[in-house]
SESE-991920 format. One record per atom (N, C-alpha, C): x, y, z; residue in one letter. Coordinates in steps of 0.1 Angstrom, whole numbers, padded with zeros to 4 digits, always signed. Layout:
<recs>
XYZA/...
</recs>
This chain:
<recs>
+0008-0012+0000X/+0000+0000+0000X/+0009+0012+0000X/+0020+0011+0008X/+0030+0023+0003X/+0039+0025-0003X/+0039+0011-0013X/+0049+0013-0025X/+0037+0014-0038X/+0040+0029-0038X/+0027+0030-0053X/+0030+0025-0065X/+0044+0032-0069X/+0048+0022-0080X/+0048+0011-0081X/+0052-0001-0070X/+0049-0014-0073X/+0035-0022-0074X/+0030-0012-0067X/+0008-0016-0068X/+0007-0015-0082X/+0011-0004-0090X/+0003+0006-0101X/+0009-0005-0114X/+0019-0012-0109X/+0029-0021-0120X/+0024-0034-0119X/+0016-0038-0108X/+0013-0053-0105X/-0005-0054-0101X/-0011-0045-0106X/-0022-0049-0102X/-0032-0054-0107X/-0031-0060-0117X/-0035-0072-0127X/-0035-0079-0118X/-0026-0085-0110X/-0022-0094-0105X/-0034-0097-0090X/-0033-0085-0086X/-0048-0080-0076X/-0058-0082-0080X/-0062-0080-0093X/-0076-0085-0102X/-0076-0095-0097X/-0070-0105-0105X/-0065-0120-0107X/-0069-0129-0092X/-0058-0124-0082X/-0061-0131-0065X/-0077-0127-0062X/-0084-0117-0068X/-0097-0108-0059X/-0106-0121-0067X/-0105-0121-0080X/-0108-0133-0089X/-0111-0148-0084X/-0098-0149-0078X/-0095-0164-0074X/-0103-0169-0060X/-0103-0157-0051X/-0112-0156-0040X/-0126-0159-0046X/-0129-0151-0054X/-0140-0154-0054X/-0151-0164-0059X/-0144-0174-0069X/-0143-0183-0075X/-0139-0197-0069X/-0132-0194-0061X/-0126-0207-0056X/-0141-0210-0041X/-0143-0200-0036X/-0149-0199-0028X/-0166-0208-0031X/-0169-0199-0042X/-0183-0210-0048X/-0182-0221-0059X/-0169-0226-0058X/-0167-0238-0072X/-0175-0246-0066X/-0182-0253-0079X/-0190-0262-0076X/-0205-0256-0065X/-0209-0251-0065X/-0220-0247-0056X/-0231-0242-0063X/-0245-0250-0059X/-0255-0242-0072X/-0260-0230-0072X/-0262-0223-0056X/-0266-0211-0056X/-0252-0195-0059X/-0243-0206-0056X/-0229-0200-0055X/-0230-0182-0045X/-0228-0173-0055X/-0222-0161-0043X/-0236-0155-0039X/-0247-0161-0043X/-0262-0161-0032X/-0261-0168-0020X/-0247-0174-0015X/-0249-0181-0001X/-0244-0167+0006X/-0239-0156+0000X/-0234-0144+0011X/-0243-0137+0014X/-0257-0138+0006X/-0266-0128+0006X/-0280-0143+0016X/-0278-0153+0015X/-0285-0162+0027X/-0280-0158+0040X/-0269-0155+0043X/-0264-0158+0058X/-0272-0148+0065X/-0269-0134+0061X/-0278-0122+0070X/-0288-0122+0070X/-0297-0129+0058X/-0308-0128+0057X/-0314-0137+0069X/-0309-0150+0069X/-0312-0161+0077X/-0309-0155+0093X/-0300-0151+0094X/-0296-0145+0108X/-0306-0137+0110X/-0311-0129+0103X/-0320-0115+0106X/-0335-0126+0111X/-0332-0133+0104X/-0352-0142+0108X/-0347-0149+0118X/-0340-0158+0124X/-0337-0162+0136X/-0335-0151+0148X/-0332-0140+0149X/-0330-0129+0158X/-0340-0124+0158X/-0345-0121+0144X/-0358-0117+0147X/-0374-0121+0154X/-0370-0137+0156X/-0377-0147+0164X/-0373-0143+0177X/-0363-0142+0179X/-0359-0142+0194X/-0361-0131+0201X/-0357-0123+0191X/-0360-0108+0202X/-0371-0102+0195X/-0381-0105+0187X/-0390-0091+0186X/-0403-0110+0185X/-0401-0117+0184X/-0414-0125+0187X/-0415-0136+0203X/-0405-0134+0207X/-0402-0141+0219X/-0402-0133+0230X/-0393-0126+0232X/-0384-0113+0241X/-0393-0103+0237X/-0403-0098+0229X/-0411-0089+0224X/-0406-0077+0226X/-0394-0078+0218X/-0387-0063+0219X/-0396-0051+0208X/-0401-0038+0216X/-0410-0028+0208X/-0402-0019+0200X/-0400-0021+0190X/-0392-0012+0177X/-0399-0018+0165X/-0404-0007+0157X/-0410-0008+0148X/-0394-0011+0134X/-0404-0017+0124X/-0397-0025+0113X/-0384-0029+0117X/-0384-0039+0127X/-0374-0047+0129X/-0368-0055+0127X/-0370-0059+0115X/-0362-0073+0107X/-0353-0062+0093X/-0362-0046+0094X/-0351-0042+0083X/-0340-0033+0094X/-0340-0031+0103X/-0335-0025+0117X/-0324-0033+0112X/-0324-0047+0116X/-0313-0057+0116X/-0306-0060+0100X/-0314-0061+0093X/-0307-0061+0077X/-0299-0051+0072X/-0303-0036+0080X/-0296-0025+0076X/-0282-0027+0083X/-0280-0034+0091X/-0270-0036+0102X/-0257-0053+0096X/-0268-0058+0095X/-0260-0071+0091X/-0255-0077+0083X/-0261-0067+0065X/-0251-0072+0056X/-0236-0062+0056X/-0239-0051+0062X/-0221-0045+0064X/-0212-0053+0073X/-0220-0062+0082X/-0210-0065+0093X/-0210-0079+0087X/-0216-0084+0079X/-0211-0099+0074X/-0200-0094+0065X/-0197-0081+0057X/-0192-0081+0048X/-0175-0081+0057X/-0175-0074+0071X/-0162-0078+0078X/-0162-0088+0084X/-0170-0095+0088X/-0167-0105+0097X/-0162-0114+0086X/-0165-0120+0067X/-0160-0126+0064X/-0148-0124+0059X/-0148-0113+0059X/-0132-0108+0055X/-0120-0110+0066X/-0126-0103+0077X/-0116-0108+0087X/-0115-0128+0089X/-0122-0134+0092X/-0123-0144+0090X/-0115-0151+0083X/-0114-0152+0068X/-0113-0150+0057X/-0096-0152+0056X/-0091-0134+0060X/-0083-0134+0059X/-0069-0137+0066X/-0076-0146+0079X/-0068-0153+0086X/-0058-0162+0084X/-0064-0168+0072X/-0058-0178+0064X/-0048-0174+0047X/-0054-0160+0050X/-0047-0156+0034X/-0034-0157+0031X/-0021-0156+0041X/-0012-0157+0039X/-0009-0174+0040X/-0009-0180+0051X/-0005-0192+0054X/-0012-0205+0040X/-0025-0197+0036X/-0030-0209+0029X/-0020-0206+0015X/-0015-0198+0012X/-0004-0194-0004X/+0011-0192+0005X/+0012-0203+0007X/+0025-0205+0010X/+0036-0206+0001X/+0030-0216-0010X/+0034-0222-0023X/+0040-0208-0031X/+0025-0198-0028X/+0027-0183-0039X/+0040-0176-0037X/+0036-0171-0025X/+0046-0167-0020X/+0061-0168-0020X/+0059-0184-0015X/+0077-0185-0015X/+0083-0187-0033X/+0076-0187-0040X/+0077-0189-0054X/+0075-0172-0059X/+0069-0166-0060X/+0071-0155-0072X/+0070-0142-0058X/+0073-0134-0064X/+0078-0115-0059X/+0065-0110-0061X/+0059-0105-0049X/+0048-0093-0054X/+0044-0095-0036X/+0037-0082-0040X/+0035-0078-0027X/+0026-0083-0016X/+0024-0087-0004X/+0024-0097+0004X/+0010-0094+0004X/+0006-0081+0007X/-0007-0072+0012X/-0020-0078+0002X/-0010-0072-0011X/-0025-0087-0020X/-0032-0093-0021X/-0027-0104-0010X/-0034-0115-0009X/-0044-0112+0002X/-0042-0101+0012X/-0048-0097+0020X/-0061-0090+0016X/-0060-0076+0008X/-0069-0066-0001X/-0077-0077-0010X/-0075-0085-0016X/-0078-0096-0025X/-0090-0101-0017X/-0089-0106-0005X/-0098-0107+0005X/-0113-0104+0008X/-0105-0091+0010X/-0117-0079+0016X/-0124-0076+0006X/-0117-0072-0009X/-0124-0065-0024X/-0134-0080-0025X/-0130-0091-0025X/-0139-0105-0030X/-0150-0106-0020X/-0151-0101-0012X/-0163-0099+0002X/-0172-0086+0002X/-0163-0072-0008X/-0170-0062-0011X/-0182-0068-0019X/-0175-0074-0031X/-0181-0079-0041X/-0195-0086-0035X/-0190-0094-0029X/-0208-0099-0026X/-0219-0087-0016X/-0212-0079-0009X/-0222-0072-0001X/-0223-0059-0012X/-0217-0058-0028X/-0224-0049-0034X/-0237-0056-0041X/-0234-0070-0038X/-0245-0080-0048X/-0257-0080-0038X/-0259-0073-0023X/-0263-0073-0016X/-0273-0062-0016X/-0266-0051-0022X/-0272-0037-0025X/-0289-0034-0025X/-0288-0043-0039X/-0306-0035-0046X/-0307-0048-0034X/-0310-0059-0023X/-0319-0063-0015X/-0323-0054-0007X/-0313-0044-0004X/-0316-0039+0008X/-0322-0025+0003X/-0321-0021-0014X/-0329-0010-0017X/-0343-0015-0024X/-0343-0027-0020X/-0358-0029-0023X/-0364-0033-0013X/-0359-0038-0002X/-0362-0036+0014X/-0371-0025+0018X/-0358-0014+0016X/-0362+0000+0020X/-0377+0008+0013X/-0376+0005-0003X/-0389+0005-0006X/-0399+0001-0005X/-0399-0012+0000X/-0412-0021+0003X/-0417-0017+0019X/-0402-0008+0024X/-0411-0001+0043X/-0416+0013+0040X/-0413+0016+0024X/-0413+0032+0019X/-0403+0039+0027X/-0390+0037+0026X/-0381+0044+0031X/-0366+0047+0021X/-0373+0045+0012X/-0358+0047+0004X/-0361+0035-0012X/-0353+0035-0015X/-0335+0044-0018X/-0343+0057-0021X/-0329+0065-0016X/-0332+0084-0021X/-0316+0088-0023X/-0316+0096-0028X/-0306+0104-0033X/-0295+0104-0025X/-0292+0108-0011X/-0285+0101-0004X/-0274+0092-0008X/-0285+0079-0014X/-0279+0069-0013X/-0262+0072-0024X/-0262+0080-0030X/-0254+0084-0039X/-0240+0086-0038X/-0243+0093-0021X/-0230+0098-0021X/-0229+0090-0007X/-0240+0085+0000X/-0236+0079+0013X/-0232+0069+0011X/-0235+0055+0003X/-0229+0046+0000X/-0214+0043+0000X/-0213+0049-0012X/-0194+0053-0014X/-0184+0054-0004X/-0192+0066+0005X/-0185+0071+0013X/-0183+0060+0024X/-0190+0054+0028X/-0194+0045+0036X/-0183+0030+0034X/-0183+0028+0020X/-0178+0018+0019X/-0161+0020+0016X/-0158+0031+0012X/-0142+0038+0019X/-0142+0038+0033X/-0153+0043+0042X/-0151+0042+0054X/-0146+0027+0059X/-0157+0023+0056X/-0150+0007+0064X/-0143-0005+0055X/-0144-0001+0041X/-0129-0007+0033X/-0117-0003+0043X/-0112+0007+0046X/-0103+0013+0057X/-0101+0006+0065X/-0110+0004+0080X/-0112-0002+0092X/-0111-0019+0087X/-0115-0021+0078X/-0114-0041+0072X/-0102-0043+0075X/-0095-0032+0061X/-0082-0036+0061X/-0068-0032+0073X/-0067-0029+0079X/-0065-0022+0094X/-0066-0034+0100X/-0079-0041+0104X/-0077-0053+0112X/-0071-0065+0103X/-0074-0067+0090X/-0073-0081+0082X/-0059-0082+0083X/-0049-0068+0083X/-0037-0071+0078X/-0028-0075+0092X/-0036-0071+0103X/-0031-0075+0117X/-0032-0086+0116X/-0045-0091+0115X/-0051-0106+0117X/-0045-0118+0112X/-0042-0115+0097X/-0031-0122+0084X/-0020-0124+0097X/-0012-0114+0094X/+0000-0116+0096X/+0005-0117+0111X/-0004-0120+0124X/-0005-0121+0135X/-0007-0138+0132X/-0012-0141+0125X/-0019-0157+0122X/-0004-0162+0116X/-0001-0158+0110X/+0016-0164+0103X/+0025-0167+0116X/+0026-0160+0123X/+0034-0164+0131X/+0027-0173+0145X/+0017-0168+0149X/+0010-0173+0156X/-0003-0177+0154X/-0005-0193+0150X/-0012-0205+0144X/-0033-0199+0153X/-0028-0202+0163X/-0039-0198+0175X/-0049-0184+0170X/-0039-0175+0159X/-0049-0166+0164X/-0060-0169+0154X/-0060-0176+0148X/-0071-0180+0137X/-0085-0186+0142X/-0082-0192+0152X/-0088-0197+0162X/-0095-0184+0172X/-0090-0174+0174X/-0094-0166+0187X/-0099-0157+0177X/-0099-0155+0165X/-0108-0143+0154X/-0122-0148+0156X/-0126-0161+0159X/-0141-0164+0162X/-0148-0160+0175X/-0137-0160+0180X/-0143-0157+0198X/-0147-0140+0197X/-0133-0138+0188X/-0136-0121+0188X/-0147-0112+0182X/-0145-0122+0175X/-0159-0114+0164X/-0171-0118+0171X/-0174-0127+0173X/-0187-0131+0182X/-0187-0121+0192X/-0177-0121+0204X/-0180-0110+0212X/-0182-0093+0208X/-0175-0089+0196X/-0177-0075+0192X/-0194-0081+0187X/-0196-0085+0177X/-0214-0086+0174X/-0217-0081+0184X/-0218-0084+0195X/-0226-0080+0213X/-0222-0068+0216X/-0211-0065+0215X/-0204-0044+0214X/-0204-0042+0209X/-0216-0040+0196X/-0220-0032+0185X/-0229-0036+0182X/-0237-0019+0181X/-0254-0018+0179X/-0257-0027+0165X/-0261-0042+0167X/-0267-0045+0156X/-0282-0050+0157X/-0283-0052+0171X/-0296-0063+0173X/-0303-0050+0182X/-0299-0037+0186X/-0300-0025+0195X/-0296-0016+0192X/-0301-0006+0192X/-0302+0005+0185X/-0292+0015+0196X/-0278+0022+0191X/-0269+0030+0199X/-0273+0039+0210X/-0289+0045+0212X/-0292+0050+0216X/-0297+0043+0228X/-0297+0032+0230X/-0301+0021+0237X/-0288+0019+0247X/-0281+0024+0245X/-0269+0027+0252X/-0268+0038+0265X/-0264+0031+0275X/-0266+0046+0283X/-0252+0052+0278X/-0257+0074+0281X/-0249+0077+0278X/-0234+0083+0283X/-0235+0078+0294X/-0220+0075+0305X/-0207+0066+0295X/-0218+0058+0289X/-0206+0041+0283X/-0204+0045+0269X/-0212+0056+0261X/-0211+0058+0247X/-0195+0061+0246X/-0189+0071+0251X/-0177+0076+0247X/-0165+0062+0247X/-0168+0053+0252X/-0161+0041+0253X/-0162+0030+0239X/-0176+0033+0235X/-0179+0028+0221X/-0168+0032+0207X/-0162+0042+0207X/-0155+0048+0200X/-0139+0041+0199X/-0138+0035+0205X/-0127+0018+0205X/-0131+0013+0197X/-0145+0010+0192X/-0148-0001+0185X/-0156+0002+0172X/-0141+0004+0162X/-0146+0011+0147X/-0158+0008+0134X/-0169-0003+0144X/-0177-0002+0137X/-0191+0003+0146X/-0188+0009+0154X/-0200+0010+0167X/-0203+0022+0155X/-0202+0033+0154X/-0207+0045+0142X/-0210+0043+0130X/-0200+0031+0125X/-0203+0028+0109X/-0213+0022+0106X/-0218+0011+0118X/-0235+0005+0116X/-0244+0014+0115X/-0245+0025+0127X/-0253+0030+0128X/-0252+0042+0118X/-0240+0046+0109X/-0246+0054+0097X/-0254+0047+0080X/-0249+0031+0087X/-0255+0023+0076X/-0267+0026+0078X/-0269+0022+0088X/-0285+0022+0092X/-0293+0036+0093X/-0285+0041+0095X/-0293+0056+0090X/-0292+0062+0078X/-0285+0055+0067X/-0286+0058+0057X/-0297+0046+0050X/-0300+0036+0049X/-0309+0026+0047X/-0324+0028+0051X/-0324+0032+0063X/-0336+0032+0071X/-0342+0046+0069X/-0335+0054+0066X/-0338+0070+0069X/-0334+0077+0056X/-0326+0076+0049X/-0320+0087+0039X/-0319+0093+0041X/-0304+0094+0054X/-0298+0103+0061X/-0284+0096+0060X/-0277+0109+0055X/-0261+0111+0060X/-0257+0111+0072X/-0254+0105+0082X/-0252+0105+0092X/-0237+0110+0098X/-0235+0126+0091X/-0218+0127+0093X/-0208+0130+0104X/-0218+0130+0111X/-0209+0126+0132X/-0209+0112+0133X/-0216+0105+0129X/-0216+0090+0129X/-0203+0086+0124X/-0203+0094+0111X/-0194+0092+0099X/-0177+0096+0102X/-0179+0106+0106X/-0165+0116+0114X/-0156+0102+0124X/-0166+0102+0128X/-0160+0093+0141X/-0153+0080+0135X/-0162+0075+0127X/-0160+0055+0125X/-0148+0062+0115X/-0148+0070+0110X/-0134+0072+0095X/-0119+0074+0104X/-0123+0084+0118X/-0113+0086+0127X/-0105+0071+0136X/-0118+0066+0135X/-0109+0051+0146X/-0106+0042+0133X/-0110+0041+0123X/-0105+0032+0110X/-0091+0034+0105X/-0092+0052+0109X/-0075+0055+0104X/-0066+0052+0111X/-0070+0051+0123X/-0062+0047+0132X/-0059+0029+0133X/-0067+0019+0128X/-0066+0007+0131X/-0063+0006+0118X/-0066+0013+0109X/-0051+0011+0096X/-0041+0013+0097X/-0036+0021+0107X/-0020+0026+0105X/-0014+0015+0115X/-0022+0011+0124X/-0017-0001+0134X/-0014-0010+0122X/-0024-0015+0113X/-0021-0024+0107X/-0013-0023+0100X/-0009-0017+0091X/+0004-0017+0080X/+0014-0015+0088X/+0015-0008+0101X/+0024-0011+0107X/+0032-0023+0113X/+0023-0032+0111X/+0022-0044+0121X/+0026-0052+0111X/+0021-0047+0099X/+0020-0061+0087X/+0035-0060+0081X/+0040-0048+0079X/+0053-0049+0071X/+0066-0048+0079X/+0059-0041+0098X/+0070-0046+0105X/+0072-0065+0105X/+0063-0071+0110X/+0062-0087+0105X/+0067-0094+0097X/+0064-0087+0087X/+0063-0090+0073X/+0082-0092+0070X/+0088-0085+0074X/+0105-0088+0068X/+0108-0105+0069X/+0101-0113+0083X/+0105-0122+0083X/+0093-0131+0077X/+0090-0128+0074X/+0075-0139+0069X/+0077-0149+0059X/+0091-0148+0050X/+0094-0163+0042X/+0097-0169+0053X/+0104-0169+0070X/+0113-0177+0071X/+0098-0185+0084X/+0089-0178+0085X/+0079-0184+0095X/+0069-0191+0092X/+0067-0190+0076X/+0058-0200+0068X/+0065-0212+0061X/
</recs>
């Protein structure tokens, strides 16, 4: 990422891996890259049993509450996920040809964009069928939105990668983690649901703002740009940890794979 000339000379090659992710992932599968767009949907009807037909939680249009919420967060949870494995599973690549390590990392996250853009018109046809959208908004909130937490993905994925190379375990403890952030971040509860003593502590956790601008962009056809300010502020920050982490790491990484 901060060798421009070498990205700008090799990024065919970026195609190519974003390609291979994505392909390899549904070979052989009959619904193929419709199983990314089942998981949130299926999650949203089970939670939605739980808490708004069992637990009778009172919030009106609650099943698009949670949709507006959980196709952005599937789109990191499988990236991070995901990318646990990205270095160690191209061992072969790696120790064989020159190019840049991050690739296979970005390759990742862009093949995971890909299905939560395949995700899009569900959720703008959602919004029309509650009469809430799409509106104009969506134009410039989208975009912005998906730079915002393209950012924050990659920030954690390139820790997570290259923390996994050296240490096997952490591939293992990315499930604990992610399960416990779902629960520290408004996805099943609305931020406001938060008392506001503990909100300023939410700001550690770079997608506590970015749900909630999804969701106020989805639900409302609202720009939400304090929401927005904030989640772009802690993403820059868990990107620079990460590239820092990745290419400090990274010098020895032929000799630990």
């Amino acid at each position: 990422m901060l060798h421009n000339k070498e990205f700008i000379r090799k990024k065919d090659l970026l195609f190519l891996l974003t390609k291979k992710e994505i392909t390899l992932k549904y070979k052989r599968t009959v619904l193929g890259i419709f199983w990314s767009l089942l998981n949130p949907v299926l999650y949203a009807i089970v939670l939605f049993i739980a808490f708004k037909i069992f637990m009778r939680i009172q919030m009106e249009n609650y099943t698009f509450f949670l949709l507006a919420a959980l196709f952005p967060w599937n789109w990191f949870t499988a990236s991070v996920t995901m990318s646990a494995v990205s270095l160690i599973g191209n061992m072969n690549l790696i120790k064989k040809i020159r190019f840049p390590r991050y690739f296979l990392v970005i390759a990742t996250i862009l093949a995971q964009l890909i299905n939560f853009l395949f995700a899009l018109p569900i959720i703008a046809a959602i919004a029309y069928f509650y009469g809430k959208g799409p509106g104009a908004n969506w134009i410039f909130g989208v975009p912005i939105l998906i730079i915002c937490q393209f950012i924050a993905i990659a920030g954690i994925c390139l820790i997570v990668a290259m923390t996994n190379a050296y240490f096997r375990d952490m591939e293992y403890l990315v499930a604990i983690l992610i399960s416990m952030l779902f629960w520290l971040t408004p996805i099943i509860y609305a931020l406001k649901m938060i008392p506001e003593k503990y909100q300023i502590y939410l700001i550690l956790n770079p997608f506590t703002y970015l749900i909630n601008a999804w969701r106020e962009l989805f639900m409302a056809n609202f720009i939400d740009w304090n929401s927005i300010g904030i989640s772009f502020g802690s993403s820059i920050v868990f990107f620079i940890i990460g590239v820092f982490v990745f290419f400090r790491l990274g010098r020895r990484l032929d000799e630990v794979i």
